[in-house]
C-alpha positions as CSV (number, residue, x, y, z in Angstrom):
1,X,2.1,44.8,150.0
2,X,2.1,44.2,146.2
3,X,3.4,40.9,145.2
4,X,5.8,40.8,142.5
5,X,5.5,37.8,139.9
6,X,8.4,36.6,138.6
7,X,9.4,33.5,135.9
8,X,8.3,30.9,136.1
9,X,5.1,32.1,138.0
10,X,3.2,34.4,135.5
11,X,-0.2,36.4,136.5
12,X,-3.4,34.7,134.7
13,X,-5.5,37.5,132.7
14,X,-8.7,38.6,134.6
15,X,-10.2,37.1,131.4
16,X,-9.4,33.6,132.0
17,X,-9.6,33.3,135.9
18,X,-13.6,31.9,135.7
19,X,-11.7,29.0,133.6
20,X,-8.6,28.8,135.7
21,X,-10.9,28.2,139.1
22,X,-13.0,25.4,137.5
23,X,-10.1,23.6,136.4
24,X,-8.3,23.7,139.6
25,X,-11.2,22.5,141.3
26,X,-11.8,19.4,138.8
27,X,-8.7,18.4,140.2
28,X,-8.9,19.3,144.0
29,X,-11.8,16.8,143.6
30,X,-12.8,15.8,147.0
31,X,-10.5,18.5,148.7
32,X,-11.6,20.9,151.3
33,X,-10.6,23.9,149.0
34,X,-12.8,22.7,145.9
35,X,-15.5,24.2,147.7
36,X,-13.8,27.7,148.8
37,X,-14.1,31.0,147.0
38,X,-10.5,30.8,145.9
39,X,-8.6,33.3,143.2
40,X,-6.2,32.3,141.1
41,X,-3.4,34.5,142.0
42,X,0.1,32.8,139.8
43,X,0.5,29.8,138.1
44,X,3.7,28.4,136.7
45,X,3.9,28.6,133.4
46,X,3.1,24.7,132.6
47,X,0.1,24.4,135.2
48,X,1.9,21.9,137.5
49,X,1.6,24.9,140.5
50,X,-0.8,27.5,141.0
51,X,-0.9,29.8,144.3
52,X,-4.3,30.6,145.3
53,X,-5.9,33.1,147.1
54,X,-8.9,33.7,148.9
55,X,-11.8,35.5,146.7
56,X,-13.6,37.1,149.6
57,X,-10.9,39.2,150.9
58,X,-9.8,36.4,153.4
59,X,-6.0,36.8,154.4
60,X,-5.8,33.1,153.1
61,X,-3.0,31.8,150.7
62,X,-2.3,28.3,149.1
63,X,0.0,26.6,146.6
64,X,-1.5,23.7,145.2
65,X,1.2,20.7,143.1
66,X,-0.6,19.1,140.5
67,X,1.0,15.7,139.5
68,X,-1.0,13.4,136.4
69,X,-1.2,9.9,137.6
70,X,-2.8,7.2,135.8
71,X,-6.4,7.5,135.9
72,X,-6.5,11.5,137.4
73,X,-4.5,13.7,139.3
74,X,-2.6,13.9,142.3
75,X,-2.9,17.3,144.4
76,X,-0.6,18.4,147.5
77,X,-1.6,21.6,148.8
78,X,0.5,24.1,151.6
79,X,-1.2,26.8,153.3
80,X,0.8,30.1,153.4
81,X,0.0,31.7,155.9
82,X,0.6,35.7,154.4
83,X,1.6,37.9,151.3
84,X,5.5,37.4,152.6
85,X,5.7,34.1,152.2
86,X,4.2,33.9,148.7
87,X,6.6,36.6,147.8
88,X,9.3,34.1,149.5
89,X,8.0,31.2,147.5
90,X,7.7,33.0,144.1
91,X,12.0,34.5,144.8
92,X,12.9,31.3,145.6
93,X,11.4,29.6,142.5
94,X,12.9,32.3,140.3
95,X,16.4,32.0,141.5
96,X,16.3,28.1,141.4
């Protein structure tokens, strides 16, 4: 099953994913999936949300909130627990 992206998620370019994984592991910090081979797989398109996927070909799928509070960042994170329901999240945030 393909997922289909769709505003405001967009796909990051191959190019830019080693980038995109360091900087969502500066701020996971001290979280378990900091130290996970993780792929970015969407992010909306002001980098408050990413969804993450595992790099290893794990069936493993996460959204990560990123909120900027004084002195760092605040991270909530929901397992997903398969393809559907990241297709579910992404057509629920478009029609909202």
């Amino acid at each position: 099953m393909s997922i289909s992206i769709k505003t405001p998620w967009v796909r990051p370019y191959l190019c830019d994913c080693a980038e995109i994984i360091e900087w969502l592991r500066e701020r996971l910090g001290k979280h378990p999936l900091a130290k996970r081979m993780i792929f970015p797989l969407a992010l909306v398109e002001d980098s408050s949300r990413a969804i993450i996927e595992a790099e290893d070909g794990e069936e493993f799928y996460a959204v990560v909130d990123f909120y900027q509070i004084k002195g760092g960042w605040k991270v909530r994170v929901v397992m997903l627990p398969d393809r559907a329901s990241v297709q579910r999240l992404i057509d629920d945030t478009h029609v909202a």
